[in-house]
N, C-alpha and C positions, 0 to 999 in steps of 0.2 A: 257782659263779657263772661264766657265759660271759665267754670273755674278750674286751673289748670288740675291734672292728675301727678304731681310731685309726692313722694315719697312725707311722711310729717317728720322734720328735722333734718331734709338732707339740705345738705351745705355745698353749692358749686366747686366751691375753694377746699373744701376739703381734700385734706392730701390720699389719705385713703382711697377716694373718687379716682383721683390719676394713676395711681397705682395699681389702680384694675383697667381702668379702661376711659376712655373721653365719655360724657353722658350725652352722646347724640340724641338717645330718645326723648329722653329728660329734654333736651336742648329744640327737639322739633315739635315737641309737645308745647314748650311757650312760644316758638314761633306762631304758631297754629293760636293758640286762646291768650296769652297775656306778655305779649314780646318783653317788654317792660315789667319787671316782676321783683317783688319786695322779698328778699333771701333773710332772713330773721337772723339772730346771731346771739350767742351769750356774750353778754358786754364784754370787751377785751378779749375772747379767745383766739380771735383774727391778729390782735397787736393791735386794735383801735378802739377808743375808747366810745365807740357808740352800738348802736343793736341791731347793723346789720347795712346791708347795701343793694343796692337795683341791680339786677338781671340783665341785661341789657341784651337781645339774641339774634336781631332780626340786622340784616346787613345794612340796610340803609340808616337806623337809628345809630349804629357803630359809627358811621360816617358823619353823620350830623354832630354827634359829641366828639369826631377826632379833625374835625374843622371849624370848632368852636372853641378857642383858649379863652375870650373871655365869658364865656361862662361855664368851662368845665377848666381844671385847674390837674396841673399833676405833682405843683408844690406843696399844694395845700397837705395832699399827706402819702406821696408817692405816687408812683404808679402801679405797686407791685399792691395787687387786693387782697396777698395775707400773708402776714410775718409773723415771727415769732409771738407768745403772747407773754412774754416778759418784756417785749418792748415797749420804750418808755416813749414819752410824748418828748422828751430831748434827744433820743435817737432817732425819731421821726424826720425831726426838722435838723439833724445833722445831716443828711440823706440830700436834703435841697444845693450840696453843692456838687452834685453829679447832675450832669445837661439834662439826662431821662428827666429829673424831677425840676427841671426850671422852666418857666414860661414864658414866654414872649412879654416884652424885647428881651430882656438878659440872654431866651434862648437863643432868639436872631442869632444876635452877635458870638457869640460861644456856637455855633454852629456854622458860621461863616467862617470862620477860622481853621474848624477843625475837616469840614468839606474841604479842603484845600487837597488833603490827602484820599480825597475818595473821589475824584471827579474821573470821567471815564477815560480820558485819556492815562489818567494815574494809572487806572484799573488793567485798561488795554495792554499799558507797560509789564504789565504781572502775566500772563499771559504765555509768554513763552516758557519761562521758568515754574509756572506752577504746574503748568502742562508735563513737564519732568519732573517733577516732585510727584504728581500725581504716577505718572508712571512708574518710579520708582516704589512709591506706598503699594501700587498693586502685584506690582512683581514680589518684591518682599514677602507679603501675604500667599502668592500663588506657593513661593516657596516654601513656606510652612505646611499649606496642604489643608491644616485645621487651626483654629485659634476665635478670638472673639471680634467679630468686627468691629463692634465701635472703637475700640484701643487699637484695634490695627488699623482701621482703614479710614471709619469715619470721622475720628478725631483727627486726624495725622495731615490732613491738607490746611483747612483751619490755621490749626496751630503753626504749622509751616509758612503760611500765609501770613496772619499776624506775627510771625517772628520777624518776617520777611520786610514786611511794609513798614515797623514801627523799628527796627533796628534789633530785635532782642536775639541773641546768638541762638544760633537752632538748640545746640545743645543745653539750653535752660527754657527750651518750650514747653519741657513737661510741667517744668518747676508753672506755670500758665495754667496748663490743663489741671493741674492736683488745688492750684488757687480757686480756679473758676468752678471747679466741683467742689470745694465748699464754701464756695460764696452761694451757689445755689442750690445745695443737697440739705441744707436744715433741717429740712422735712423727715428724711428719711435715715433709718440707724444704721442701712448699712455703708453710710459715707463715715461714723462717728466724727460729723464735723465739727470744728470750732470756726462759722463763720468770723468773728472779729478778730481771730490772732490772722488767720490768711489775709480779710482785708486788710489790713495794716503792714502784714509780709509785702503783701502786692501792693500795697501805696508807697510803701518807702524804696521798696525795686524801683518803680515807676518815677519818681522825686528823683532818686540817683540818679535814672539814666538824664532828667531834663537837666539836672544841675552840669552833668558830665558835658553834653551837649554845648550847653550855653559856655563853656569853659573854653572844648574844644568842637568846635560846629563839624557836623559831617554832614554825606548825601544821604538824608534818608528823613521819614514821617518826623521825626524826635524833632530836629533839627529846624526843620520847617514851621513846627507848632510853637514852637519853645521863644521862636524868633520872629513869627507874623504879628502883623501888628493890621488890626483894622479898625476903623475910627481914632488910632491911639492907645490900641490897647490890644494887650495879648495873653493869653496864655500863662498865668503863675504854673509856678513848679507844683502850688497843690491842685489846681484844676487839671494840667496837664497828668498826672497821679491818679487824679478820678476818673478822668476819661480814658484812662489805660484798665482802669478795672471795669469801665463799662465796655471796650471793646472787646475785654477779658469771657466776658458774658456774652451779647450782642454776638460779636464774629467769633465766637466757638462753637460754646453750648447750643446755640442754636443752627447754625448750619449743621453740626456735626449730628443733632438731632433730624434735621432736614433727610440727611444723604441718608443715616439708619431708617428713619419711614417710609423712604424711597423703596431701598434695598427689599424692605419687608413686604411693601405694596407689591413690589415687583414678582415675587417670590410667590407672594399670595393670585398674583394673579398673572400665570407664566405665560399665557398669549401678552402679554403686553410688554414682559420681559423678552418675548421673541421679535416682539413689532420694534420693539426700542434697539436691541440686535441689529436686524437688518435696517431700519431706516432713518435710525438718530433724530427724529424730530426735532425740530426746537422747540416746539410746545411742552416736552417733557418738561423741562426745566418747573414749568411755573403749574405741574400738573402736580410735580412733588411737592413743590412749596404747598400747594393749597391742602393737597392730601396729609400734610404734616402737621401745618398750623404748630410752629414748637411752642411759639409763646399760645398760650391756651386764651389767656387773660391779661388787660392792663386796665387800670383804671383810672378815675378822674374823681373829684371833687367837687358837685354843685358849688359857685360861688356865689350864685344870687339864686331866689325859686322861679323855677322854668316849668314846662312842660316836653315831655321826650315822648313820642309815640302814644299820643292821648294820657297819655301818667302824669298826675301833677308831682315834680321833685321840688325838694327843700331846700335852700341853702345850706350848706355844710354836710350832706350827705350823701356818701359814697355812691359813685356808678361804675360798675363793672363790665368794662365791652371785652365778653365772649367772642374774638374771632376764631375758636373753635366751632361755633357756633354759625355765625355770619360766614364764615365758606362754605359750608352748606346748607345755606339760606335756596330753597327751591325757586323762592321769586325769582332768583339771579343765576343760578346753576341747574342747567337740566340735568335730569338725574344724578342728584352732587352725592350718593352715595355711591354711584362706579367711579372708581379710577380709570381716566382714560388720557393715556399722555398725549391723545391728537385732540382734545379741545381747545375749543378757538372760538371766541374770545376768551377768556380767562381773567377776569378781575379780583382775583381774590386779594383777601386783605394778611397775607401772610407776615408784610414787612410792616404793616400796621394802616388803620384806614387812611390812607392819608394826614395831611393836617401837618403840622408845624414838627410833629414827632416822626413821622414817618421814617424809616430805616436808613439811616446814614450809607451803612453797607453793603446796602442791598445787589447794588450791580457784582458786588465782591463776592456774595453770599452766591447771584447766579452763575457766576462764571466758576466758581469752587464745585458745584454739582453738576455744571455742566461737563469739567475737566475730570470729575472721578468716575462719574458713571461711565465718560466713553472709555476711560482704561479698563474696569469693570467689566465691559462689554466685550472689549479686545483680548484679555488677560484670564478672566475669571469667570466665561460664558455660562458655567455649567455649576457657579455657586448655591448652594441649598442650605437650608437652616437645619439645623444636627441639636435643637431643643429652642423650646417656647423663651423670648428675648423677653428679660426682665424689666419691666418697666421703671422710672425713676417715680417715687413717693413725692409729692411734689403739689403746692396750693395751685402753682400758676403756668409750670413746666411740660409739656406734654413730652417727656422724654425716655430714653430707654436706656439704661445700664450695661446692661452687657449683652450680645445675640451671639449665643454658638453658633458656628458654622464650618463646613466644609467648604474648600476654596474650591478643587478641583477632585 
């Protein structure tokens, strides 16, 4: 096997890396000679206490590890493939009682429960009213003239969405967005965040409302979760807690990264901003997901020694499935460096490759970019970028900060 051309000491996860840019080269170079590929590590600099984790690049290896729970694990030591490097090996495994990091069966069942509020009919029901929410976010903005999109536009359906679906009064949405940006901005100094005071902000918010709930039952997500019972079992007030800070994540941060990569692709390439104009595809939808890939990276845990794409793995060490990578995998995407919003088929693995984790929200996540970009379209035809959109500093985030723009 050729031996890749990698940089000596670059690190995938490195937040620096997203901060400039996704490493497609880097990423089609191990496609090409070592899909499967050993990323070295200073002991602990990741928050783990070992010397580093598998590459993992090629779409269909992503897929083998994300429909394999029992030999790849996401309790074992998250999913997220780099934390802080003060993290201890007892914050590691506090982390196991959020569903991202639980494995079949506990995930089964804890995701049987909380699907209850995502099924498509749920979804459908959202539909009308986010359609006017969305409307309204773009009007707003048309009226400003100039401002930063992601606070104006690409955050604001999201958050209105899960305010919407889980109970939380519109007017403490932000109080969501300002949690969810520092539960995932660590990385970078210009959030100055203190992830664990917000977790804890947003877990005892969250606790509140299930206790309230259970008190006085209403119509709405809280209420349904708080009170289903499957096999006999439901929902505590601290899982229900955790699962509001992982939708806090899941259905903001990442759609709201979604619709901004959209806007820029679009931007960046105005014939397809003109094609999406006049003829609304529905292929767009899942052209921006792929073209966004928010989450860059999630990872697993060897739990017994396998083999992944000719690579003998270990037990107990780390594998990192790049579907930054894996969307533009050439075996699977013809020319997966154009954006093109009329491709068809489209497999990409945006909401994750499949498997037992695969994206709770996803239908939620297509119908929120389905519903802004056509207001967008309707409202804000002739929007243009007014300075280079700053990216978010980020191990595992492929996100952006702030994009100046002119509306109109």
């Amino acid at each position: 096997m050729t031996e890749p051309r990698i940089p000596a000491g670059f690190d995938f996860t490195d937040p620096e890396v997203l901060a400039h840019r996704v490493p497609r080269e880097e990423f089609a170079e191990l496609r090409r000679t070592a899909p499967v590929w050993w990323n070295a590590q200073p002991r602990g600099s990741a928050g783990f206490d070992d010397d580093g984790y598998w590459v993992v690049t090629r779409y269909a290896d992503v897929m083998t590890v994300s429909r394999d729970s029992d030999t790849y694990s996401t309790r074992e030591n998250t999913a997220i493939a780099r934390l802080r490097p003060d993290t201890t090996r007892e914050d590691i495994e506090m982390q196991r009682v959020i569903m991202l990091n639980v494995d079949p069966p506990e995930h089964t069942k804890l995701r049987a429960i909380v699907s209850r509020g995502f099924t498509p009919r749920a979804i459908n029901a959202l539909r009308g009213s986010l359609a006017e929410r969305a409307e309204h976010i773009v009007r707003d903005a048309a009226v400003r003239g100039v401002g930063d999109f992601v606070s104006d536009v690409a955050c604001e359906l999201p958050l209105q969405a899960i305010a919407e679906l889980i109970g939380v009064p519109q007017h403490h949405r932000r109080k969501v967005f300002d949690w969810s940006n520092q539960l995932i901005g660590y990385d970078d100094p210009a959030y100055g965040t203190d992830p664990l005071t917000a977790s804890a902000e947003l877990l005892a918010y969250a606790m509140e409302m299930a206790e309230e709930r259970q008190r006085s039952p209403s119509d709405d997500l809280v209420t349904k979760l708080v009170n289903a019972q499957i096999d006999g079992e439901h929902l505590t007030t601290d899982e229900f807690g955790f699962f509001v800070m992982l939708l806090a994540v899941a259905g903001n941060e990442t759609t709201r990264n979604a619709i901004t990569h959209g806007m820029v692709a679009f931007l960046d390439n105005p014939e397809q901003w003109e094609l999406f104009k006049a003829e609304r595809p529905k292929s767009a939808v899942e052209e921006i997901i792929r073209w966004a890939t928010p989450v860059n990276v999630f990872q697993r845990t060897a739990l017994v020694d396998t083999v992944l794409g000719g690579q003998a793995i270990s037990a107990g060490q780390r594998v990192a499935l790049f579907y930054g990578s894996a969307n533009f995998d050439e075996a699977v995407f013809e020319d997966p460096e154009r954006f093109d919003i009329t491709r068809s088929p489209n497999p990409h693995l945006g909401f994750g490759g499949s498997g037992a984790h695969f994206c709770l929200g996803a239908n939620l996540a297509r119908l929120e970019i389905e519903l802004i970009f056509n207001s967008i379209a309707d409202h804000l035809p002739d929007i243009r970028k007014v300075a280079a959109p700053q990216r978010l500093r980020s191990g595992w985030i492929n996100g952006i900060r702030q994009m100046p723009v002119r509306y109109r």
